[in-house]
Each structure stands twice: as structure tokens, then as C-alpha cells.
C-alpha positions in Angstrom: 118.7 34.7 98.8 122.0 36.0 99.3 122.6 37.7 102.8 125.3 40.1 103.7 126.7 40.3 107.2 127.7 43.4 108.7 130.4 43.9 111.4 130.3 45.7 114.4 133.1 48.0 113.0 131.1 48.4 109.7 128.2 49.5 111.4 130.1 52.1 113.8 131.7 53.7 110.4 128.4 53.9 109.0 126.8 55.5 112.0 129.8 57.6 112.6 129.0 58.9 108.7 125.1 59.4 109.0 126.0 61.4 112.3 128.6 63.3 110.2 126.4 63.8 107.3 123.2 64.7 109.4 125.7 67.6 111.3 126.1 68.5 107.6 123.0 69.0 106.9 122.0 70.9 110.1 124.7 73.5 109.6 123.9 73.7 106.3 120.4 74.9 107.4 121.7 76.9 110.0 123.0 78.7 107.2 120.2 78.8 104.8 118.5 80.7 107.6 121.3 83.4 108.6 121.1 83.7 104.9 117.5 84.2 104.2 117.7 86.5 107.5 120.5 88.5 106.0 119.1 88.8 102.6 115.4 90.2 104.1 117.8 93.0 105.9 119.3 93.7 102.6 115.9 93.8 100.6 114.9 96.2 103.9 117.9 98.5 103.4 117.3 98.7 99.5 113.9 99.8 99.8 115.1 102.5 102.3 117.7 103.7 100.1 115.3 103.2 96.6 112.6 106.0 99.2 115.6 108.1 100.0 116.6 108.3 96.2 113.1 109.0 94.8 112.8 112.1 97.3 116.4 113.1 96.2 115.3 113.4 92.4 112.1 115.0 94.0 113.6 117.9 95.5 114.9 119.7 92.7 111.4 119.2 90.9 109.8 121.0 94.0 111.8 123.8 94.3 111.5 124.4 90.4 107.6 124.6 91.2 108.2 126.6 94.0 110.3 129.5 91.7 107.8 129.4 88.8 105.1 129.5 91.2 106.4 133.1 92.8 107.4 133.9 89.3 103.8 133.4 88.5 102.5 135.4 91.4 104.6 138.6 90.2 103.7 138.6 86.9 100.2 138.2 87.5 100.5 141.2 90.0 102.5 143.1 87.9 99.5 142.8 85.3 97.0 143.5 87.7 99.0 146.5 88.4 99.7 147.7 84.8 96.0 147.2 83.9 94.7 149.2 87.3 97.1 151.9 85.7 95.5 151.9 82.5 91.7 152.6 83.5 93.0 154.6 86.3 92.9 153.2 89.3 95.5 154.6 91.4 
């Protein structure tokens, strides 16, 4: 069996390159996080805004029920009135 020997200043270079690579990989899910944190605000804020927008296109739709609505009303009253006319009813 063929064995290979190690130095002492070998073995510091490969620690001091595990240490490096494990910092690497810490900071690297240090940022996974922040961006997994940021991304949730973002999805927050879109849902917010997608609300905001569906009432936006509501509003016009509302206020159009609102005007044929009244419209409604008067024609039905002026009926009412016209007929009450007709069979006398004053």
C-alpha cells in the first residue's frame, strides 16, 4: 500500500481552505435567507397592490350601478306617476 505523507504546512493550507470555504458557505446562507426574507416582503407588497388594483377597476363598475339604479328609480316613478294620471288619481 502506498502511503502519502502530509506536512505540517500542507495541512495548515488545507485547513486554512476548509475554514475559507466553510465562511463561504455560511455567507452564502446568510444570503439565501435575507433573500428568501426579501422575496416574502415582495410577494406581501404584490398582493397588496394586486387588492388595491382589483378595487380600482371596481369603482367605476359601482358607480355605474349606482346611476342606473337612480335612473331606474325615476323611471319607475315617473310611470307610477303617468299611470296614477291616467285612472285619475290626483
Amino acid at each position: 500500500m502506498n502511503e502519502q505523507t502530509v506536512t505540517r504546512g500542507e495541512f495548515e493550507e488545507l485547513r486554512r481552505r476548509m475554514d475559507a470555504t466553510e465562511e463561504r458557505l455560511h455567507n452564502g446562507d446568510v444570503a439565501l435567507a435575507l433573500l428568501r426574507q426579501r422575496l416574502d416582503q415582495i410577494d406581501t407588497k404584490l398582493g397588496e397592490m394586486s387588492q388595491t388594483l382589483q378595487e380600482l377597476r371596481m369603482k367605476p363598475a359601482r358607480r355605474w350601478d349606482s346611476i342606473s339604479q337612480q335612473v331606474l328609480t325615476w323611471v319607475v316613478t315617473a310611470l307610477l306617476a303617468y299611470i296614477a294620471v291616467k285612472i285619475g288619481l290626483k
